[in-house]
Biopython code that builds the backbone (N, CA, C, O; Angstrom):
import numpy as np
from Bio.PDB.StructureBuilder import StructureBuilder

atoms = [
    (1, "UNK", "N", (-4.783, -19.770, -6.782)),
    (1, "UNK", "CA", (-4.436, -19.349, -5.435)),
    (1, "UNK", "C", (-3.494, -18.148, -5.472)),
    (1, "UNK", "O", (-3.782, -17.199, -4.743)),
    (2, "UNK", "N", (-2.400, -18.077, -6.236)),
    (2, "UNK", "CA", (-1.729, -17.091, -6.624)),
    (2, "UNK", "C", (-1.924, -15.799, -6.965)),
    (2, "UNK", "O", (-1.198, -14.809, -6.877)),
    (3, "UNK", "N", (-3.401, -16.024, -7.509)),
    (3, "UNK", "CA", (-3.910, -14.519, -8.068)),
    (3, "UNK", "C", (-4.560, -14.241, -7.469)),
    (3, "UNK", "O", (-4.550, -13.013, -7.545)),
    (4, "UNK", "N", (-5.510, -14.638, -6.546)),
    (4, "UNK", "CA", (-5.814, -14.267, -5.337)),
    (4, "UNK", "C", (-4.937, -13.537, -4.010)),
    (4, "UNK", "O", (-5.388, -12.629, -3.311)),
    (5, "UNK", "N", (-3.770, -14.084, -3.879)),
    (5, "UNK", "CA", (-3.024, -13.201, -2.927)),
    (5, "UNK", "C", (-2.473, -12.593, -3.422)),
    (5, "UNK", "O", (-1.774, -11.866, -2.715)),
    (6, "UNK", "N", (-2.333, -12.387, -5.147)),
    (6, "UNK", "CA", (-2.082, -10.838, -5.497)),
    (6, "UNK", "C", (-2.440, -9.791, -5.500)),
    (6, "UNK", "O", (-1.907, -8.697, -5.313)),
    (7, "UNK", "N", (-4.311, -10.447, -5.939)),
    (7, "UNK", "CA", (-5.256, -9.292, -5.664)),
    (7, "UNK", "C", (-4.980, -8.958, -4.378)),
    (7, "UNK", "O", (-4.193, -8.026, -4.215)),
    (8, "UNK", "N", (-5.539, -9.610, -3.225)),
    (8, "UNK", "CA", (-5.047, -9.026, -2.162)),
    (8, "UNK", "C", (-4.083, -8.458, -1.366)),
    (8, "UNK", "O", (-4.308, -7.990, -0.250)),
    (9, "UNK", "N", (-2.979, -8.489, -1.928)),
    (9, "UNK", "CA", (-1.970, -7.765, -1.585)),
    (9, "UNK", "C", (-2.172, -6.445, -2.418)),
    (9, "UNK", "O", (-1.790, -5.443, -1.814)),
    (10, "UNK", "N", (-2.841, -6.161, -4.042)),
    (10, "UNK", "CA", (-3.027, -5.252, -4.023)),
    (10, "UNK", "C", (-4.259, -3.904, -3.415)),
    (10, "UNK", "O", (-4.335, -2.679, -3.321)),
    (11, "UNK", "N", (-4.968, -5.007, -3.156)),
    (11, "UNK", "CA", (-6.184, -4.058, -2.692)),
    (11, "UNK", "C", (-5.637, -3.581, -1.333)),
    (11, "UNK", "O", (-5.876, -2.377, -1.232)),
    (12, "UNK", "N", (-4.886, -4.139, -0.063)),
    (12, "UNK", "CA", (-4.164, -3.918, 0.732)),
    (12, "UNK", "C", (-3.584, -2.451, 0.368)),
    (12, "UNK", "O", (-4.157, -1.441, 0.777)),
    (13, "UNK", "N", (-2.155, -2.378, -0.600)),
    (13, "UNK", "CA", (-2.061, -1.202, -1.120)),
    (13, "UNK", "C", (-2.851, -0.219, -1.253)),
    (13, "UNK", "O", (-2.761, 0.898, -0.745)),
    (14, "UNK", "N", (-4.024, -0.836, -2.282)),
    (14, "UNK", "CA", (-4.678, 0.567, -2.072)),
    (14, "UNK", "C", (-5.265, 1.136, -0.609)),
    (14, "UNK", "O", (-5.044, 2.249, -0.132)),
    (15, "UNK", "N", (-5.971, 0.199, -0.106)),
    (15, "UNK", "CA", (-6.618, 0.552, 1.116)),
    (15, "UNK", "C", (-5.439, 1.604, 2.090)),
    (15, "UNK", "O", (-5.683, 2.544, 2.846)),
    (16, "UNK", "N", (-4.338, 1.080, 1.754)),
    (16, "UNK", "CA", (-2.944, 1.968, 2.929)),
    (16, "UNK", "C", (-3.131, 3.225, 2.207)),
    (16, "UNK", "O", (-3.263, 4.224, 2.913)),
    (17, "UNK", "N", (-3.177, 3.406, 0.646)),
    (17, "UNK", "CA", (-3.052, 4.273, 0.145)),
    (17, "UNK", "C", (-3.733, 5.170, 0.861)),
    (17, "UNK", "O", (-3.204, 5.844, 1.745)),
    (18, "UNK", "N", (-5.208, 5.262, 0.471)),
    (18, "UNK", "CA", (-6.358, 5.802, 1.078)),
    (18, "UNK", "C", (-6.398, 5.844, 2.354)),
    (18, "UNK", "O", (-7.224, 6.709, 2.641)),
    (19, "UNK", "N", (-5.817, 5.236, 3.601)),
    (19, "UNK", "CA", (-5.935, 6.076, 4.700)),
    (19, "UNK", "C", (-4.686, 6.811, 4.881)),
    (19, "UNK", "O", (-4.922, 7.565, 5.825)),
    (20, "UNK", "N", (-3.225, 7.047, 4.408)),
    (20, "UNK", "CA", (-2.926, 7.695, 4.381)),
    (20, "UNK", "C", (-2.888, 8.901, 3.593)),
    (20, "UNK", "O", (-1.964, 9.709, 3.684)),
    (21, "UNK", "N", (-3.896, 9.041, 2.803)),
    (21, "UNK", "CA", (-4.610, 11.083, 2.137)),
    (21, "UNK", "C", (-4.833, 11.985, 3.369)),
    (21, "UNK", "O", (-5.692, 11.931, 4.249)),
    (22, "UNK", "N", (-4.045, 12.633, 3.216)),
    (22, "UNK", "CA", (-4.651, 13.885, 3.875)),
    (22, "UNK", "C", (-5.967, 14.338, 3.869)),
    (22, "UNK", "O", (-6.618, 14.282, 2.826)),
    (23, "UNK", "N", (-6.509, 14.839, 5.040)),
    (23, "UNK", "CA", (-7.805, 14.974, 5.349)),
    (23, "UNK", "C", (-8.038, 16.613, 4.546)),
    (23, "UNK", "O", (-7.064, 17.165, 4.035)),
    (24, "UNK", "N", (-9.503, 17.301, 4.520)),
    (24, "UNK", "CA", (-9.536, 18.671, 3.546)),
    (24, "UNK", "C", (-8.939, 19.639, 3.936)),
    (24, "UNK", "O", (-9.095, 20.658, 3.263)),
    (25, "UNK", "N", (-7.816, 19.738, 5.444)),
    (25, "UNK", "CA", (-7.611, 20.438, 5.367)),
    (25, "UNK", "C", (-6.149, 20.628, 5.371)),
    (25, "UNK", "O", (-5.576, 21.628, 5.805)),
    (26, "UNK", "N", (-5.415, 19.256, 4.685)),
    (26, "UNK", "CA", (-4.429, 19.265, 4.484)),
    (26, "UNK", "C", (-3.578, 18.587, 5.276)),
    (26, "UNK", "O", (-2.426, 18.377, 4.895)),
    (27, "UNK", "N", (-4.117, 18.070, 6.715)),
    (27, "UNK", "CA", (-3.492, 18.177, 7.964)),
    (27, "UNK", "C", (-3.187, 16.217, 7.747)),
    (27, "UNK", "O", (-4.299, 15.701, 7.856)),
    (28, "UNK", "N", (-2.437, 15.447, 7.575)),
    (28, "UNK", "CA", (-1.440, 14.091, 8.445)),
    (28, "UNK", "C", (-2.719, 13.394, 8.720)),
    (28, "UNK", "O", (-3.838, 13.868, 8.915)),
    (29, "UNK", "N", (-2.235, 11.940, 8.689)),
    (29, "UNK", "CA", (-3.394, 11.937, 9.385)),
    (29, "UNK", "C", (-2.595, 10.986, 10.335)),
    (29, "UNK", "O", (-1.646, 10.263, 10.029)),
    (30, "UNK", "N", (-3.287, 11.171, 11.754)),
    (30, "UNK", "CA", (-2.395, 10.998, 13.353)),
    (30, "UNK", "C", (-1.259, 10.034, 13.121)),
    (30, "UNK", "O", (-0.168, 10.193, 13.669)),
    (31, "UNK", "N", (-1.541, 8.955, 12.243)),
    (31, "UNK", "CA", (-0.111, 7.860, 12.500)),
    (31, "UNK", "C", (0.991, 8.092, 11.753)),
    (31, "UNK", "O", (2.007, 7.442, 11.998)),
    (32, "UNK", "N", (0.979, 9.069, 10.701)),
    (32, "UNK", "CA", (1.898, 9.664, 9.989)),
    (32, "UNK", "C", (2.987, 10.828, 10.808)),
    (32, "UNK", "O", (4.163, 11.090, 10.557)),
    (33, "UNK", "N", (2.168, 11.315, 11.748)),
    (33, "UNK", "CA", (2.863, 12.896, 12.014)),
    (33, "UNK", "C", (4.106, 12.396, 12.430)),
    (33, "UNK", "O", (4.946, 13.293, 12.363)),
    (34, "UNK", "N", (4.529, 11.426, 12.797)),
    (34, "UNK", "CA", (5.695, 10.530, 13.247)),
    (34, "UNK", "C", (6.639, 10.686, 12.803)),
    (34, "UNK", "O", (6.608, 9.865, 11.886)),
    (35, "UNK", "N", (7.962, 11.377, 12.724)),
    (35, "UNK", "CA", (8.931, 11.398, 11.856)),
    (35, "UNK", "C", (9.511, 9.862, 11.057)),
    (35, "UNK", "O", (9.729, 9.829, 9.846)),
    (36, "UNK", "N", (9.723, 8.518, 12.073)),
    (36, "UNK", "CA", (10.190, 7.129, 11.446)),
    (36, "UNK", "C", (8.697, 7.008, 10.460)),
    (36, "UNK", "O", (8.801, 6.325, 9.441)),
    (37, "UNK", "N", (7.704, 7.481, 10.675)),
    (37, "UNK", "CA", (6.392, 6.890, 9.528)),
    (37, "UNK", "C", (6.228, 7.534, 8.285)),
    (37, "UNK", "O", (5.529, 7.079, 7.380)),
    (38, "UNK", "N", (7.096, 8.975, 8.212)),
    (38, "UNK", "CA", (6.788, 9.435, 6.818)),
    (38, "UNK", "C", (8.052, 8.636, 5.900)),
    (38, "UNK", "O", (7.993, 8.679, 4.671)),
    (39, "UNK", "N", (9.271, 7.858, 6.647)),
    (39, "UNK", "CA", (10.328, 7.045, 5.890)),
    (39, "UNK", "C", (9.577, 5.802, 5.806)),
    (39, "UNK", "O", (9.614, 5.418, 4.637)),
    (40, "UNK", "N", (8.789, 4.860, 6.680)),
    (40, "UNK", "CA", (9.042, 3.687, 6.418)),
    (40, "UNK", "C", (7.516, 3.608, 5.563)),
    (40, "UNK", "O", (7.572, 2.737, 4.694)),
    (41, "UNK", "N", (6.224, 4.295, 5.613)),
    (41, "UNK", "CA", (5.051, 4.299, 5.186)),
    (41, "UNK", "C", (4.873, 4.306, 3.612)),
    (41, "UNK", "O", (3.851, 3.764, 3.191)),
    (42, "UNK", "N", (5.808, 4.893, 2.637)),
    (42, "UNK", "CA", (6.028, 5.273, 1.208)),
    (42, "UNK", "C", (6.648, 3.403, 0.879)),
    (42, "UNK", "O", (5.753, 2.589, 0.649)),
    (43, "UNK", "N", (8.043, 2.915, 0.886)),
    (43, "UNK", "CA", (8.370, 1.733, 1.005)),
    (43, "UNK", "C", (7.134, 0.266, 1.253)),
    (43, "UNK", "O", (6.844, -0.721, 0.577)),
    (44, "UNK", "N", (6.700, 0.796, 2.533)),
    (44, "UNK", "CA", (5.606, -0.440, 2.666)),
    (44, "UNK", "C", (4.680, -0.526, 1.647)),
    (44, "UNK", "O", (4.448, -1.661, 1.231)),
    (45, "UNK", "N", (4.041, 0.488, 1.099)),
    (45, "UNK", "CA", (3.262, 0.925, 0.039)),
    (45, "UNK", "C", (3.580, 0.287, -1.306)),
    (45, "UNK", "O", (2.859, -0.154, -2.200)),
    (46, "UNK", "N", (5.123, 0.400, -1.130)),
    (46, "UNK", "CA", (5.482, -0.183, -2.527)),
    (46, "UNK", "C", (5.718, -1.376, -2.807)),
    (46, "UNK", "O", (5.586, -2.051, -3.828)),
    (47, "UNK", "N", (6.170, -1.612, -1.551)),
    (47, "UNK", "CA", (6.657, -3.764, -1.433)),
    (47, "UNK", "C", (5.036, -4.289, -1.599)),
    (47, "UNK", "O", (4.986, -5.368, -2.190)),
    (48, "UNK", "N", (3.859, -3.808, -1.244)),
    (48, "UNK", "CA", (3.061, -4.516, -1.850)),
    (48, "UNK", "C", (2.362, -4.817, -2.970)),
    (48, "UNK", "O", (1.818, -5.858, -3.337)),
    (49, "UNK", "N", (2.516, -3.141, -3.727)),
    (49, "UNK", "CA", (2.349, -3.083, -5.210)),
    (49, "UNK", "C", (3.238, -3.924, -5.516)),
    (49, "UNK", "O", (2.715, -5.032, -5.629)),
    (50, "UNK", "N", (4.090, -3.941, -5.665)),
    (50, "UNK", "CA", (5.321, -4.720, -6.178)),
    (50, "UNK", "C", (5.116, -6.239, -5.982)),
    (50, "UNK", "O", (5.170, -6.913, -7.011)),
    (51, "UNK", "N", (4.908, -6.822, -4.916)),
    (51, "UNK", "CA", (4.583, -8.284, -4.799)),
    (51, "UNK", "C", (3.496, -8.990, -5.351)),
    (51, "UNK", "O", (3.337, -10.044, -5.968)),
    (52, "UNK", "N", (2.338, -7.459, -4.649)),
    (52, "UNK", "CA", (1.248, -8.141, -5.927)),
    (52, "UNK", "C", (0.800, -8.076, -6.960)),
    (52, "UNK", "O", (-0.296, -8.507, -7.319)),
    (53, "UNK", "N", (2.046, -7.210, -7.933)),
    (53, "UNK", "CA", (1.389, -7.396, -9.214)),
    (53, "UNK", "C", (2.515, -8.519, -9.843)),
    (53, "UNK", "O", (2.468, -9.059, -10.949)),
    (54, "UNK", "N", (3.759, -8.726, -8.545)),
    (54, "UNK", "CA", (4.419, -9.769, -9.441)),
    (54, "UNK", "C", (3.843, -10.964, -9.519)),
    (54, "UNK", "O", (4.023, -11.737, -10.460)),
    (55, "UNK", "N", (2.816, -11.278, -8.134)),
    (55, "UNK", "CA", (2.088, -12.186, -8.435)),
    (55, "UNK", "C", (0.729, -12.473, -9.270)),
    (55, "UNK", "O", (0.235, -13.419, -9.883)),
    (56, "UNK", "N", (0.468, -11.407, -9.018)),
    (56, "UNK", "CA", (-0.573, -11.373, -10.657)),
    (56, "UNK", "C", (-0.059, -11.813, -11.646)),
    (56, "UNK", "O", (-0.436, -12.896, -12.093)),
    (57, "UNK", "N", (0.896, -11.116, -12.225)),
    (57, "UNK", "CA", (1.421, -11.242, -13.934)),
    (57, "UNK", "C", (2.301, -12.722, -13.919)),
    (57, "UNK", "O", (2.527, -13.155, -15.049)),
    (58, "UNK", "N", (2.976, -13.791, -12.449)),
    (58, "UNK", "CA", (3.244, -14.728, -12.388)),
    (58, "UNK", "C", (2.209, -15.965, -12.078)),
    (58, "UNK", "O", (2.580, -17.138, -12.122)),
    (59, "UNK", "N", (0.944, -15.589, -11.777)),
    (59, "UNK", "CA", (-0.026, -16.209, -11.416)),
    (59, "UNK", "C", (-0.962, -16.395, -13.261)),
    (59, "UNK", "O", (-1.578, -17.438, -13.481)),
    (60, "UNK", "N", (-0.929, -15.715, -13.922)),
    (60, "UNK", "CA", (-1.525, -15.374, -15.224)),
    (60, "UNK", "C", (-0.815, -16.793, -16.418)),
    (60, "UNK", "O", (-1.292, -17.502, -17.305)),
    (61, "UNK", "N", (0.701, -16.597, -15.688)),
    (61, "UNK", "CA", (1.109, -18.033, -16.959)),
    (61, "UNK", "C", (0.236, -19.451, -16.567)),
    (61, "UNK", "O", (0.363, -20.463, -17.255)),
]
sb = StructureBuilder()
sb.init_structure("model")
sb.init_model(0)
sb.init_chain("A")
sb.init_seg("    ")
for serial, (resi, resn, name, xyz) in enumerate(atoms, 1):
    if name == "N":
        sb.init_residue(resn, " ", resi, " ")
    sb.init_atom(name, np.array(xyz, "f"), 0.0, 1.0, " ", f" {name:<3s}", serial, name[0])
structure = sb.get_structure()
């Protein structure tokens, strides 16, 4: 059960990752242009890498 909501907390990550890329022409994409979203969007990103690979590598013993 554990490694399951790790995976998913990491695929989560990625998925945030990927919609926040800039589009080809460089330009935000709309929920970013926000000044509070370019601080809190980087952080959220990371609390889930972070949770779910602690639960991966704690789910593995």
């Amino acid at each position: 059960m554990g490694l399951a909501i790790g995976l998913a907390m990491l695929v989560i990550a990625v998925v945030l990752i990927y919609v926040g890329l800039p589009d080809r022409q460089g330009g935000s994409p709309r929920f970013l242009r926000f000044e509070a979203a370019s601080i809190l969007y980087p952080p959220l990103i990371l609390v889930f890498i972070a949770i779910g690979t602690a639960q991966v590598v704690f789910s593995l013993d």
